[in-house]
LORODREN-395048 format. One record per residue (C-alpha): x, y, z. Coordinates in nm, 3 decimals. Layout:
// residues N
- X,Y,Z
...
***
This chain:
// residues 267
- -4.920,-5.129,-1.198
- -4.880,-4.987,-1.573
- -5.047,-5.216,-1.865
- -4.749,-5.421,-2.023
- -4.703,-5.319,-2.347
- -4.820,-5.679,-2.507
- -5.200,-5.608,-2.349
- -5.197,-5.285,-2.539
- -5.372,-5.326,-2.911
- -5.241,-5.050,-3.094
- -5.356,-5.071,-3.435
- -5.141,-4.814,-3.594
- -4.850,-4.790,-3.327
- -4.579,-4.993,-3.243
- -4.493,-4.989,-2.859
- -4.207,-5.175,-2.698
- -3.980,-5.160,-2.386
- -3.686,-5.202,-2.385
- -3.485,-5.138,-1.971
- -3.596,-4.766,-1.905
- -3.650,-4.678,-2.242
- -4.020,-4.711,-2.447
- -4.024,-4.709,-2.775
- -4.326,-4.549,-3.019
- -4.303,-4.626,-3.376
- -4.604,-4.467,-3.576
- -4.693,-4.803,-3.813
- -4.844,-4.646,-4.153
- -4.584,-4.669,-4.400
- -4.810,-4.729,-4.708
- -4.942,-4.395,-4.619
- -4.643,-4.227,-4.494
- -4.763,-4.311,-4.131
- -5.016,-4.025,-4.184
- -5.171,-3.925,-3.894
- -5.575,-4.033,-3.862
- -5.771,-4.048,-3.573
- -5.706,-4.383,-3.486
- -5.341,-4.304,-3.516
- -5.409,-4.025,-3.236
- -5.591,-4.233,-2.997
- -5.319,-4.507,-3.036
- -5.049,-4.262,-2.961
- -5.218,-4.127,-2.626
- -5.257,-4.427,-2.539
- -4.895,-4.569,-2.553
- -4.799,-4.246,-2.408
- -5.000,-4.218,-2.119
- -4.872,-4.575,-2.046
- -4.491,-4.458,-2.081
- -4.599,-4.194,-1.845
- -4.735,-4.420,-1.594
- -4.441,-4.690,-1.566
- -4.185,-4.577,-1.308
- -3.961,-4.804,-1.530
- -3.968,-4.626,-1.797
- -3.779,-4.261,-1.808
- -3.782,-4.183,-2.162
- -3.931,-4.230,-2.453
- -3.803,-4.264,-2.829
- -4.073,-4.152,-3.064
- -4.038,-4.250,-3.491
- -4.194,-4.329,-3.778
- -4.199,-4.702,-3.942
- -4.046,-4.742,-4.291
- -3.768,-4.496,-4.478
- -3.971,-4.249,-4.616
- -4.131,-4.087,-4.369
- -4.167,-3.960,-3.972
- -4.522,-3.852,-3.995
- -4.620,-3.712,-4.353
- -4.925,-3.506,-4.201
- -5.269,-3.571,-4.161
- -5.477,-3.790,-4.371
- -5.614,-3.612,-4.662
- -5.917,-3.839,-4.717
- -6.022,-3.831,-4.357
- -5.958,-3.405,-4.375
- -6.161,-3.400,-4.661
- -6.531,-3.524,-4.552
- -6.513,-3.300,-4.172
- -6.762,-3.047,-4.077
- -6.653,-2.769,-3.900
- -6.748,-2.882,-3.579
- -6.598,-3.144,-3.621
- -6.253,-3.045,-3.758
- -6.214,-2.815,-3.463
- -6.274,-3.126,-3.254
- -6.029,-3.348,-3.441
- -5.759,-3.002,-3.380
- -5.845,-2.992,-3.017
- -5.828,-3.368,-2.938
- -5.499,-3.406,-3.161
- -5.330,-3.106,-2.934
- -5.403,-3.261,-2.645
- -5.232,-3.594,-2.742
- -4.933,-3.350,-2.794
- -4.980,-3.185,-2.484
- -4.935,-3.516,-2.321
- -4.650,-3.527,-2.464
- -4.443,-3.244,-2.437
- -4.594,-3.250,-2.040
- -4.447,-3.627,-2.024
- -4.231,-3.547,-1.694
- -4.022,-3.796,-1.883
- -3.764,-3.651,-2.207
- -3.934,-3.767,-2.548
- -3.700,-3.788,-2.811
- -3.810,-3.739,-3.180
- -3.620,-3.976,-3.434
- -3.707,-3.775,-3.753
- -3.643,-4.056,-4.032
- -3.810,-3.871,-4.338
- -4.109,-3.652,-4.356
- -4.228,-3.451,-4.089
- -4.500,-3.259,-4.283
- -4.805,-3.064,-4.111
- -4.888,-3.306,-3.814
- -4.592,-3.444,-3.842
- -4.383,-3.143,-3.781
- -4.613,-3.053,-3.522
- -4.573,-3.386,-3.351
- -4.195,-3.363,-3.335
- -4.225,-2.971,-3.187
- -4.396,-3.129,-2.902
- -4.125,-3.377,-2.852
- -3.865,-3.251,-2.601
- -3.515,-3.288,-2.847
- -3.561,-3.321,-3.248
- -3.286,-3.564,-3.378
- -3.299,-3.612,-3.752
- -3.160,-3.802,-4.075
- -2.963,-3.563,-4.384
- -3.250,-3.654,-4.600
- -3.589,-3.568,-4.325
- -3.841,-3.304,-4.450
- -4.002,-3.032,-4.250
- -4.292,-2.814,-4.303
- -4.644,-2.692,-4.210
- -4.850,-2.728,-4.577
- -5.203,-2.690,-4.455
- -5.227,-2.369,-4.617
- -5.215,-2.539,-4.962
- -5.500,-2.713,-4.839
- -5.703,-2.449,-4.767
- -5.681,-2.479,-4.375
- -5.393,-2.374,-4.106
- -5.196,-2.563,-3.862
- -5.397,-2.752,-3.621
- -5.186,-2.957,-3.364
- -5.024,-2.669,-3.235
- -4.771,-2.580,-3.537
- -4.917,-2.177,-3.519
- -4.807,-2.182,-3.158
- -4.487,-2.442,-3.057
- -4.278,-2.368,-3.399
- -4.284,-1.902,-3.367
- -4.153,-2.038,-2.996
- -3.909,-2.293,-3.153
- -3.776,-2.078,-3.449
- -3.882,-1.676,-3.386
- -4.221,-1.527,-3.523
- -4.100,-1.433,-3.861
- -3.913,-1.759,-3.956
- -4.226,-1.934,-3.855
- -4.451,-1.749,-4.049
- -4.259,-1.793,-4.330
- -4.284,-2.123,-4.307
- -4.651,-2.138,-4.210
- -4.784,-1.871,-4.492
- -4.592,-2.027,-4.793
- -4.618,-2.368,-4.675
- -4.298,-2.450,-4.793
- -4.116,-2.778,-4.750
- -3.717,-2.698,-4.595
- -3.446,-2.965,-4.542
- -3.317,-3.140,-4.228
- -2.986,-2.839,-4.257
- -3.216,-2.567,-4.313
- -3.457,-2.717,-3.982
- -3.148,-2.780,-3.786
- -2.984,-2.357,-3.905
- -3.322,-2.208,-3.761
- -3.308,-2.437,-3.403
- -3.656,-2.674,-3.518
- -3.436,-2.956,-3.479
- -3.125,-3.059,-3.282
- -2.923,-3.256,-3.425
- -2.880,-3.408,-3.791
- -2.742,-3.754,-3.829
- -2.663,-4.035,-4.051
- -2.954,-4.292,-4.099
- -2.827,-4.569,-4.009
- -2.737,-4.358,-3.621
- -3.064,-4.240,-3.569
- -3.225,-4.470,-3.308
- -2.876,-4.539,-3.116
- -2.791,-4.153,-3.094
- -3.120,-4.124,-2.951
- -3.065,-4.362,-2.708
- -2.731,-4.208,-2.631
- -2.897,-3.850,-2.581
- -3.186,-4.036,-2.341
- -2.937,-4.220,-2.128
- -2.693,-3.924,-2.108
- -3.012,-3.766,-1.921
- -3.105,-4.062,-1.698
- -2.697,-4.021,-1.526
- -2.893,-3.733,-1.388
- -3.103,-3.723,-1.069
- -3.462,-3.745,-1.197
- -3.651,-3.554,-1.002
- -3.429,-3.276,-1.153
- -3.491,-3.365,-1.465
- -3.855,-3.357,-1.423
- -3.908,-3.026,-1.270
- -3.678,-2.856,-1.485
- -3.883,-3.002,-1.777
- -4.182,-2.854,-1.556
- -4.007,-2.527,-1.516
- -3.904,-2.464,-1.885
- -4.261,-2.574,-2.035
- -4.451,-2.407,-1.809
- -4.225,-2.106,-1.782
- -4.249,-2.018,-2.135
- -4.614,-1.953,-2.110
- -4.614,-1.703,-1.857
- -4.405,-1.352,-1.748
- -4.018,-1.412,-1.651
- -4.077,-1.269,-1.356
- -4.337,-1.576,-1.293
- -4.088,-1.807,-1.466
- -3.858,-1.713,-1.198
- -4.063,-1.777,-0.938
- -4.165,-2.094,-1.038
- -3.792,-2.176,-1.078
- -3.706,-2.124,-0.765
- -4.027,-2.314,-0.613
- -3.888,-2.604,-0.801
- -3.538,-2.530,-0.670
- -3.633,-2.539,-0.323
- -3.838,-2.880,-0.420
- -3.537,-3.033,-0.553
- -3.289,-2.897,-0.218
- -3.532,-3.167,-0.062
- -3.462,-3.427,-0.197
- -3.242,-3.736,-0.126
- -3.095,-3.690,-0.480
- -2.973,-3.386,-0.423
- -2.826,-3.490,-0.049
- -2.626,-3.798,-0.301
- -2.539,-3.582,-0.538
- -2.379,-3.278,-0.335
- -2.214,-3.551,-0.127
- -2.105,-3.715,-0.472
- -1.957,-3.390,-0.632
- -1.739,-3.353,-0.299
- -1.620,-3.652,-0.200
- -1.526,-3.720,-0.628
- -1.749,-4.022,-0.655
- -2.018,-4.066,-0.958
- -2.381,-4.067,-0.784
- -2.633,-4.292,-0.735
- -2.951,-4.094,-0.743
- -3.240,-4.332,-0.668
- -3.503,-4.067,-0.768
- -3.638,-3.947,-0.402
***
């Protein structure tokens, strides 16, 4: 049995349910729903709750307000860490992320404004990126005198190519939602007012699919990209053989011939 959402107290995050999709709204917007560490814990914890609900198969992930997705980390929190402890505020912050991106469920970013430092990083860890004409990208933390911390040096050269991400990383520079969406950091670029309800469409587009396929070939595609191809492949066809066992794939062979939609029941 998962927690229902109403036992959660989240103090900075919204969560909600609504059929098979959960919904994470990041609840700062005096402060550009910058990210501090309460903000972190609240997020893992509506996260690892989405991951533990069988109901839920997707996740919608956004930031309260107009202004802003995530403007970054908060400055006045940054400002008074040691060094031990700002590498244990990096390390504990990437490993909310990791949750993330390692869902086994498709997490989609609803970029409504800002997406600065943290922010930016939060949305790379995000499985799609959809954003409004007017959202902001960028990894400042140089300008502050530190680096990307929550993964940025690592998930945006994969995103966007070494040099575009240094670029990006070493001036600090702030780009638009075209320019993000030109270099492949973000997928799509929509009006406002279709933000939430495109990202719907995109999450229910994938749960038509049978879902243990759409687990393992998240599985396959993170974890792929961190070793060889040749151990890629491998692992793809592992999951490929996993999959060939399944009743979903029995429905869905047996859908494709006989011209029927499927019903995969995710076994």
């Amino acid at each position: 049995m998962s927690t229902p959402a109403a036992a959660l107290t989240l103090e900075n995050v919204l969560y909600e349910k609504k059929g098979a999709i959960a919904y994470v709204t990041l609840n700062r917007p005096k402060v550009l729903n910058a990210l501090n560490r309460r903000t972190w814990e609240d997020l893992q914890i509506a996260f690892e709750d989405a991951r533990k609900d069988a109901a839920i198969r997707g996740v919608i992930l956004t930031g309260a307000g107009d202004k802003a997705f995530i403007a970054g980390a908060d400055i006045g929190e940054l400002s008074r860490v040691t060094a031990v402890e700002a590498e244990e505020s990096s390390t504990f912050g990437q490993g909310v992320l990791n949750l993330i991106e390692n869902l086994g469920k498709p997490v989609v970013a609803a970029i409504n404004g800002f997406a600065l430092g943290g922010g930016c990083e939060t949305a790379m860890a995000c499985t799609i990126r959809v954003a409004t004409a007017d959202a902001k990208f960028g990894q400042p933390e140089v300008k502050l005198g530190v680096l990307p911390g929550g993964g940025g040096t690592q998930r945006l050269p994969r995103l966007v190519g070494k040099g575009r991400a240094l670029q990006l990383i070493l001036s600090g520079e702030m780009i638009s939602a075209q320019e993000a969406y030109r270099i492949g950091l973000v997928n799509e670029v929509v009006r406002a007012a279709d933000l939430i309800s495109r990202a719907e469409a995109i999450l229910k587009q994938i749960f038509a699919n049978a879902p243990i396929a759409v687990r393992y070939s998240l599985d396959a595609v993170n974890r792929g990209l961190d070793t060889s191809q040749a151990e890629g492949l491998a692992l793809e066809a592992s999951f490929f053989g996993l999959c060939a066992a399944t009743a979903d794939k029995q429905e869905g062979t047996q859908a494709f011939l006989q011209k029927r939609a499927p019903e995969f029941q995710g076994r």
